[in-house]
C-alpha positions as CSV (number, residue, x, y, z in Angstrom):
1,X,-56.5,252.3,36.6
2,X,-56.4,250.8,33.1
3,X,-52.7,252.1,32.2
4,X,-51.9,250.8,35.8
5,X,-52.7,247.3,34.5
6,X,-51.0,248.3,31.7
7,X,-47.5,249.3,33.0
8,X,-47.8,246.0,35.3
9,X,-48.1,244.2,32.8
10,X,-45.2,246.0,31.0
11,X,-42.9,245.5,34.4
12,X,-43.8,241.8,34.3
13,X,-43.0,241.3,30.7
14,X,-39.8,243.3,30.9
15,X,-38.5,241.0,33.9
16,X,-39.4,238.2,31.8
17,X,-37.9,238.7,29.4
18,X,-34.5,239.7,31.1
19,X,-34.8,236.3,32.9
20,X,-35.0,234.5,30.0
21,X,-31.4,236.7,28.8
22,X,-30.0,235.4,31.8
23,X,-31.1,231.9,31.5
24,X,-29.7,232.2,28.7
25,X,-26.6,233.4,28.6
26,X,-25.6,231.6,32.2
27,X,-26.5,228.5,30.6
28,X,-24.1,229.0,27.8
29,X,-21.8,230.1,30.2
30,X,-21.9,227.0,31.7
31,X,-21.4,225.1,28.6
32,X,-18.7,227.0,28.1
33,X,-17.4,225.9,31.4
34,X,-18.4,222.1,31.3
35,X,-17.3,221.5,27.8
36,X,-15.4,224.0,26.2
37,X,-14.3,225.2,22.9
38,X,-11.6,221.9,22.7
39,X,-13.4,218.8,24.0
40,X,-11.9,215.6,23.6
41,X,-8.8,217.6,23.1
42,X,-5.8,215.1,21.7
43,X,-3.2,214.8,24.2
44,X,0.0,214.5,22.4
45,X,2.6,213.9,24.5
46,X,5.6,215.9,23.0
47,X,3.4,218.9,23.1
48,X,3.2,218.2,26.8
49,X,6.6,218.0,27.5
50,X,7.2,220.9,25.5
51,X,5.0,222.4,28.1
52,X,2.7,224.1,25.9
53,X,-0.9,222.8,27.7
54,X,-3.8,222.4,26.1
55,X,-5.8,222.9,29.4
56,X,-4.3,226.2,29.5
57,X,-7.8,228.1,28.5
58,X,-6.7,231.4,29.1
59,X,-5.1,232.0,26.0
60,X,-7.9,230.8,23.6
61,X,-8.8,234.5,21.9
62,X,-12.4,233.5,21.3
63,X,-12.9,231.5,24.9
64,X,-11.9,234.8,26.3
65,X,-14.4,236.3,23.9
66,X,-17.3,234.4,25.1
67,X,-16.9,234.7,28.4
68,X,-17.1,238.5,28.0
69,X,-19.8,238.3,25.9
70,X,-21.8,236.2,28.2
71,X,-21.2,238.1,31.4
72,X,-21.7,241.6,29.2
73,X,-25.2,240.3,29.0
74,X,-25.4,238.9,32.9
75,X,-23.8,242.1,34.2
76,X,-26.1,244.6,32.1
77,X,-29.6,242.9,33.0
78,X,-28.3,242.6,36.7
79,X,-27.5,246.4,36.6
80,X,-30.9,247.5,34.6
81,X,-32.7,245.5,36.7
82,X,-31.3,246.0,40.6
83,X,-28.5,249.2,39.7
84,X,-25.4,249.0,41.6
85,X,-27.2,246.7,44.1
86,X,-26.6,243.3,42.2
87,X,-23.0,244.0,42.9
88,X,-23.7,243.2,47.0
89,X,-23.9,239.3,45.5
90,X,-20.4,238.9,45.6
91,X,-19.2,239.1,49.3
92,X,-16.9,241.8,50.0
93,X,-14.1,239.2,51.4
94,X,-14.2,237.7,48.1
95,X,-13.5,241.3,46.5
96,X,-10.7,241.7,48.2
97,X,-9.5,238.9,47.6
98,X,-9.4,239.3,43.9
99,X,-7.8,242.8,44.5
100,X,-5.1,241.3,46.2
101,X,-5.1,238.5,43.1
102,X,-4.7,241.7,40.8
103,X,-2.2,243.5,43.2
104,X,0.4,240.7,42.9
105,X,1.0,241.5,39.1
106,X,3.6,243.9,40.9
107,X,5.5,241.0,42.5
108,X,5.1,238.1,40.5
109,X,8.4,236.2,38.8
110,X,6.3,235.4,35.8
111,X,5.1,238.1,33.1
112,X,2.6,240.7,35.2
113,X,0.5,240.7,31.7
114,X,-0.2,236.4,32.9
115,X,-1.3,237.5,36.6
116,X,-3.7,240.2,34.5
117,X,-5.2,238.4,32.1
118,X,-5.7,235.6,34.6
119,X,-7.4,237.8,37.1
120,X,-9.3,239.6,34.8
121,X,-10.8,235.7,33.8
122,X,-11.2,234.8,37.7
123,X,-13.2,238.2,37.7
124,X,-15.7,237.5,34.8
125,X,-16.3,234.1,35.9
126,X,-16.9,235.2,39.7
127,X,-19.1,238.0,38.8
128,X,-21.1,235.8,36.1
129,X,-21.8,233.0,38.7
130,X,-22.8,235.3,41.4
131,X,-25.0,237.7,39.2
132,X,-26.5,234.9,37.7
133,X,-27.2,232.7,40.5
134,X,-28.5,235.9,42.4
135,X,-31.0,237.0,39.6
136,X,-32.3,233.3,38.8
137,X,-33.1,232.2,42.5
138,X,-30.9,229.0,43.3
139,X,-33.3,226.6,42.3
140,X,-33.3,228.1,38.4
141,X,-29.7,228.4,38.6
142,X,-29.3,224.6,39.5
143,X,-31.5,223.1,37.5
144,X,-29.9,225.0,34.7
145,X,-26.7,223.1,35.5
146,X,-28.8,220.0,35.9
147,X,-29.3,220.2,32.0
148,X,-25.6,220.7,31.4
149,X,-24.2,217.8,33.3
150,X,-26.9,215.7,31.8
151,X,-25.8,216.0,28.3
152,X,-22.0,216.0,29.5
153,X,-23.4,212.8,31.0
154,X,-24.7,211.6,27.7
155,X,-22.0,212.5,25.3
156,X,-19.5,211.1,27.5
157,X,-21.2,207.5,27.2
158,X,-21.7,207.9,23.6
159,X,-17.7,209.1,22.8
160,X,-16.6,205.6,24.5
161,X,-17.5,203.3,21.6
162,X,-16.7,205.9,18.6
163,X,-14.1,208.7,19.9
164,X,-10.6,207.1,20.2
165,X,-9.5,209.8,22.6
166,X,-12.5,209.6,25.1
167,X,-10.1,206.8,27.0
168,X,-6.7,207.9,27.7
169,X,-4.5,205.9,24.7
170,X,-1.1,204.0,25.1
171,X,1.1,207.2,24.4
172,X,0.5,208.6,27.7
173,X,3.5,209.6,29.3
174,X,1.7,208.1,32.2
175,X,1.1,204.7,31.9
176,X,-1.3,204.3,35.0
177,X,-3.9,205.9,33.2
178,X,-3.9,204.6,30.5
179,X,-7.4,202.7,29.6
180,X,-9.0,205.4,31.9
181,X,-12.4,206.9,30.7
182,X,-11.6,210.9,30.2
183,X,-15.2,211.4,28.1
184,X,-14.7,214.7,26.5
185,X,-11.9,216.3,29.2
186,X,-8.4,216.7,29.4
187,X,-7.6,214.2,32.0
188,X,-9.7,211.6,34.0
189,X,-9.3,213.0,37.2
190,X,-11.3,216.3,35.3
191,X,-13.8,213.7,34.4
192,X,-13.8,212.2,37.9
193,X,-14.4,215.4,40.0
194,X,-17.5,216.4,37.3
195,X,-18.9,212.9,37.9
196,X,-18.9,213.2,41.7
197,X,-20.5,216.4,41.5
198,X,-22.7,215.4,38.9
199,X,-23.6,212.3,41.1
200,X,-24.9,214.8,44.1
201,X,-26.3,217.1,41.7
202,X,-28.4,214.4,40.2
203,X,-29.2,212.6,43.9
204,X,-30.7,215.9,44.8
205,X,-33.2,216.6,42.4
206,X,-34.2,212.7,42.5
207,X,-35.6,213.5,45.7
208,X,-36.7,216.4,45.7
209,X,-38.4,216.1,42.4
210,X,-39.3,211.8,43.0
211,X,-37.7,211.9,39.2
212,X,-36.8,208.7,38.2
213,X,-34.9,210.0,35.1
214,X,-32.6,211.8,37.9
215,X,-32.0,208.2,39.4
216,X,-30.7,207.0,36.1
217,X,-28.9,209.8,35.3
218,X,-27.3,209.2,39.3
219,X,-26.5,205.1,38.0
220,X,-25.2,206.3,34.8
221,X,-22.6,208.6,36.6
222,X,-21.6,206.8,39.2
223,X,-20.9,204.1,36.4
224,X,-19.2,206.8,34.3
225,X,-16.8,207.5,37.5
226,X,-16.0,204.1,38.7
227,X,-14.7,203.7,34.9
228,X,-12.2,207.0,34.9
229,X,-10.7,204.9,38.1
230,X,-10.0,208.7,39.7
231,X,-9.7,207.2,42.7
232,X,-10.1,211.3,44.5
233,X,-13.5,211.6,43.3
234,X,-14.7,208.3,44.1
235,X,-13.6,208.3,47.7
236,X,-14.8,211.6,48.7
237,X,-18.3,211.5,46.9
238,X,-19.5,209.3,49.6
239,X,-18.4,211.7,52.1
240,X,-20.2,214.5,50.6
241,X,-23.4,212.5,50.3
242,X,-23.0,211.5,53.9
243,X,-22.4,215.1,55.1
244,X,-25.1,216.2,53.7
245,X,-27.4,213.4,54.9
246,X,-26.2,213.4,58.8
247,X,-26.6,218.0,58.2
248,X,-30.3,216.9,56.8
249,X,-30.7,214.6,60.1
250,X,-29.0,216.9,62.3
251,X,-29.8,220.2,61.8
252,X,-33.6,220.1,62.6
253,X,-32.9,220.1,66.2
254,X,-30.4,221.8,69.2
255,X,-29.8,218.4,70.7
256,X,-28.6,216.8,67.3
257,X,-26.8,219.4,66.6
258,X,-24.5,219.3,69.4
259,X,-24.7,215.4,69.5
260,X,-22.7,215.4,65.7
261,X,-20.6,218.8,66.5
262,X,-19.0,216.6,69.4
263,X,-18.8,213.2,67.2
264,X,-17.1,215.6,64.4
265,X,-14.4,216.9,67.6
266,X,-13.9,213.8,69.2
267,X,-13.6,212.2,65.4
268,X,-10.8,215.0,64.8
269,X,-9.1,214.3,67.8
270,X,-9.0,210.4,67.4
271,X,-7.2,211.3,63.6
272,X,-4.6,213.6,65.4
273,X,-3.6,211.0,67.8
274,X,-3.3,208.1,65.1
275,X,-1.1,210.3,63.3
276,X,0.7,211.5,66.4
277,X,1.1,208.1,67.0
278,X,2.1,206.9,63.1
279,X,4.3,209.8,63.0
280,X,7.5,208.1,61.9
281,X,5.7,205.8,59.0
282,X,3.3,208.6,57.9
283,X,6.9,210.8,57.3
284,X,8.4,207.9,55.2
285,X,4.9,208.1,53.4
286,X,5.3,211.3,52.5
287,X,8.5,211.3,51.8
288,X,8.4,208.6,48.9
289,X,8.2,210.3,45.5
290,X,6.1,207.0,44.2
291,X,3.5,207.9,46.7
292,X,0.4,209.6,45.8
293,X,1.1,208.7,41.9
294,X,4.2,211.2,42.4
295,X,1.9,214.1,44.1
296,X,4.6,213.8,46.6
297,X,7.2,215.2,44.7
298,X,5.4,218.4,44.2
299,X,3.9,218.9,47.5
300,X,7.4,219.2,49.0
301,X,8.4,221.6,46.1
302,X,5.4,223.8,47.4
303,X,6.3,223.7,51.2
304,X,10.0,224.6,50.4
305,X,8.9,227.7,48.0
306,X,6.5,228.4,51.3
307,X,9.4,228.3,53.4
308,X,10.9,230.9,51.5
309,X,8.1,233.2,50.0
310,X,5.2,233.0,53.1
311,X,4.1,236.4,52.9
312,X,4.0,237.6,48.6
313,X,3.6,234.4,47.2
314,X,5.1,234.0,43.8
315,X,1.9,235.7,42.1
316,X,-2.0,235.0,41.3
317,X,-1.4,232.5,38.1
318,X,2.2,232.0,38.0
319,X,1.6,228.3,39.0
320,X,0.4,226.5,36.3
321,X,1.5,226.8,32.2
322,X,4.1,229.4,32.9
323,X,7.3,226.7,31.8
324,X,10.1,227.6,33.1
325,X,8.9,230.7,35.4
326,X,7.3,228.4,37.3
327,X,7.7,229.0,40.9
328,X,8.5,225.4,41.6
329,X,11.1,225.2,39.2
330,X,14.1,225.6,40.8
331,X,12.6,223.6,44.1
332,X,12.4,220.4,42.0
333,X,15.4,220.3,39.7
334,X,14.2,218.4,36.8
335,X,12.3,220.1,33.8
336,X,9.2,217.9,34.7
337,X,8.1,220.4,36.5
338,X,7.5,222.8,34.2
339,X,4.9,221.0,32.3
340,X,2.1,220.5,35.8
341,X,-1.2,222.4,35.1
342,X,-1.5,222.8,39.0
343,X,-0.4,221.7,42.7
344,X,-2.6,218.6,43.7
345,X,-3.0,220.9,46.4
346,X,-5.4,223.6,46.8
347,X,-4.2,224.5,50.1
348,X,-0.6,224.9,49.1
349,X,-1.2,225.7,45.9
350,X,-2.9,229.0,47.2
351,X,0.0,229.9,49.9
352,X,2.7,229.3,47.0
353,X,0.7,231.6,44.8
354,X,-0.7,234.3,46.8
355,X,1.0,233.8,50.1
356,X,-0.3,234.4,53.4
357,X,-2.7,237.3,52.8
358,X,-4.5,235.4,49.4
359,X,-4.6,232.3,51.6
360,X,-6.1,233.9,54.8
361,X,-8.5,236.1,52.6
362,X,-9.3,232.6,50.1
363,X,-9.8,230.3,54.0
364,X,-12.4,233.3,55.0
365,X,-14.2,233.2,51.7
366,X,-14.3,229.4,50.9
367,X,-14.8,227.8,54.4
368,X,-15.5,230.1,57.3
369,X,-17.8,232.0,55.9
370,X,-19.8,229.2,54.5
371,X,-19.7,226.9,57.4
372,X,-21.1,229.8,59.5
373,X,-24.4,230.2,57.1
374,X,-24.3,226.5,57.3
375,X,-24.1,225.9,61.1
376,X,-26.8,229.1,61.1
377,X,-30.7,228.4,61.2
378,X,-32.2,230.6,59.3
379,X,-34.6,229.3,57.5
380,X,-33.5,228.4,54.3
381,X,-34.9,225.2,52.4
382,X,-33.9,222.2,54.1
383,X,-32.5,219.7,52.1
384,X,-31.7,222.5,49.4
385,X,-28.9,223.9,52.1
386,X,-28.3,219.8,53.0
387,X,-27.3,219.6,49.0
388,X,-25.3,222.5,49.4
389,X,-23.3,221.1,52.4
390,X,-22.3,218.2,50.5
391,X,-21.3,220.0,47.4
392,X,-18.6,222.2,50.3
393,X,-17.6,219.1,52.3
394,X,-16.5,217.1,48.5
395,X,-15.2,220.7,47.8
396,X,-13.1,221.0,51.0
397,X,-11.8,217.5,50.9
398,X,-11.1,217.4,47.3
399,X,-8.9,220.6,47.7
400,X,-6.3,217.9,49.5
401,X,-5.7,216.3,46.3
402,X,-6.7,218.6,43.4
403,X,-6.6,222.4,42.9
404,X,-10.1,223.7,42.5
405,X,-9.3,226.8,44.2
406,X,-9.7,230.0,42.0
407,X,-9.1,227.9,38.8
408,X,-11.1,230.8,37.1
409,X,-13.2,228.4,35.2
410,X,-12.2,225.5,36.2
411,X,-15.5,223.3,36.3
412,X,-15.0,222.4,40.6
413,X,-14.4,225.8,41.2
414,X,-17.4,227.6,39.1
415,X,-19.9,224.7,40.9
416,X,-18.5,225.6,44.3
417,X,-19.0,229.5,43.2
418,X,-22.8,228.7,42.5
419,X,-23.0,227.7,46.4
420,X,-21.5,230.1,48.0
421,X,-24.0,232.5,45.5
422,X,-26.9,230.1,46.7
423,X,-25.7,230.8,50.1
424,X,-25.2,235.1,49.9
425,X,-28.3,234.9,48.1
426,X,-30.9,233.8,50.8
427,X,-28.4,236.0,53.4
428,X,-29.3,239.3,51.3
429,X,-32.9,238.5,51.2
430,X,-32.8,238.2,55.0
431,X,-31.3,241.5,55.4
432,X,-33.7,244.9,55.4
């Protein structure tokens, strides 16, 4: 009996201490992630027209380096501690779809080694985020993140006042953004999208935890966003936070369920005759290049390449930072082009990319899937799911405007990872 308390004791000790590795090395990951190895990186306008990107990422030697190391760590104390199980925490539609990622090295325009070493990033990040969120529980794994927005959060406020390049600086090559706050990103529309999350991040824990610290942390980002003017961000992160309120309201009950499923139809159906109706003006909308700050332009780039590549794409990667091999390039006919880190499209970004298999494999993944666990009752904590429907509905809707969509590790996209591994997580502890 006494070496049975023993070797409990032992087993309990050994999983604590694996926990802690995983703490750990997740919440370095997400450093990594949320500030880099180049923050407040100078953005000097010939380099950009020179096309050679700072945000690229995928070419930084030690970044690379790091992430391995980091999910080395996640992927061996997953392994010791379920075997080949922890593997079942990425869903199989999201396997396939980074086989068919890999699978277009063969077809893609742009060097096959770019589509490799891109994929092989998108891998490490998805398995880290899943294996990590799976082993820590969801709550850990969030409050983890809660630390690294909050310092984000902090430095940002303290780079105003003392780092020149925190505010984008008259030698944009855009001059609408200039005076914008950026904190320690690339670009303030970066800053914007971490703000807005940050914002629901921070508006959850208040409540749950009654934490008034998470309340000023919730002031000081909204005030950090309203500043980076990213006008994306700030319209959609009320609709997250109301998504997620009227899914807290509704989804207690049958009758409120099916009372907001028909407001959401009926809604849809009212937008689709105003646009039916606005056709003509909505066109000449569109079709003005100084629309949507020149977003525009690129959107019907993408729809022509569509047009002509629906079923192959041009290749997982080939999109953004590959000059001029970019897929785009001979759509738009100035060199422009060349220099765009993505679509402002996640939807057409991914068709251009990986054509209609990636994109019918990515829709499956990324909003099918999820909105079934969501419109399921099964039992998971209340307003933790409710937090998670708003972090999908900003997620969806920001996709319209930005490309978070398999941006490896892209900030939007590695959040939106830890909810669908929130989600698969409470789905595998359901299942025998």
């Amino acid at each position: 009996m006494a070496n049975d308390g023993i070797a409990i004791h032992d087993s309990h000790a050994g999983q604590d201490i694996s926990s802690r590795l995983v703490e750990f090395a997740f919440g370095a990951f997400l450093l990594l992630v949320f500030v880099g190895l180049q923050p407040f990186a100078i953005r000097d306008p010939n380099v950009l027209a020179n096309g050679d990107m700072l945000a690229a990422g995928e070419g930084d030697l030690a970044r690379q380096i790091l992430y391995i190391l980091f999910f080395a760590v996640i992927f061996i104390v997953a392994i010791q501690r379920e075997g080949w199980r922890a593997i079942d925490s990425v869903p199989p539609v999201l396997a396939l779809l980074l086989l068919w990622c890999g699978l277009s090295a063969f077809w893609t325009e742009a060097p096959p080694l770019i589509t490799i070493r891109r994929v092989g990033l998108e891998i490490i990040v998805v398995l880290s985020v899943m294996l990590s969120v799976n082993a820590l529980g969801a709550d850990r794994s969030f409050r983890i993140l809660r630390l690294v927005l909050a310092a984000v959060l902090i430095v940002n406020w303290i780079s105003i006042p003392i780092v020149p390049q925190a505010v984008h600086l008259p030698n944009e090559t855009d001059p609408s953004i200039v005076g914008d706050w950026r904190g320690l990103y690339f670009h303030k529309n970066i800053t914007g999208a971490v703000c807005a999350l940050s914002a629901i991040v921070f508006l959850y824990y208040a409540i749950r935890d009654k934490s008034r610290n998470d309340w000023l942390l919730l002031i000081a980002t909204l005030g950090f966003l309203v500043m980076t003017r990213s006008k994306s961000s700030m319209g959609l992160l009320p609709l997250g936070i109301g998504a997620g309120a009227i899914y807290y309201w509704a989804w207690r009950r049958g009758i409120d369920r099916a009372i907001v499923s028909v407001g959401v139809v009926l809604l849809v159906l009212f937008a689709a005759a105003i646009g039916g109706v606005y056709h003509q003006e909505l066109s000449r909308i569109f079709a003005d290049p100084q629309e949507f700050t020149g977003r525009t332009v690129i959107w019907q780039a993408e729809i022509a390449f569509i047009r002509d590549h629906v079923w192959l794409g041009s290749g997982f990667g080939s999109f953004a930072d590959t000059g001029a091999l970019s897929p785009l390039h001979a759509y738009v006919g100035q060199n422009w082009v060349d220099t765009i880190s993505h679509g402002h499209n996640g939807y057409l970004q991914l068709m251009v990319t990986t054509g209609i298999v990636g994109f019918t494999l990515t829709m499956i993944c990324v909003l099918i899937q999820p909105g079934i666990a969501f419109w399921r009752m099964d039992g998971m904590d209340h307003l933790l799911k409710s937090f998670l429907f708003a972090l999908f509905v900003f997620f969806a809707f920001h996709n319209l405007t930005e490309s978070d969509f398999l941006e490896s590790d892209g900030a939007s996209w590695v959040l939106f990872l830890m909810m669908l591994g929130a989600l698969r997580g409470h789905r595998l502890k359901q299942t025998p």
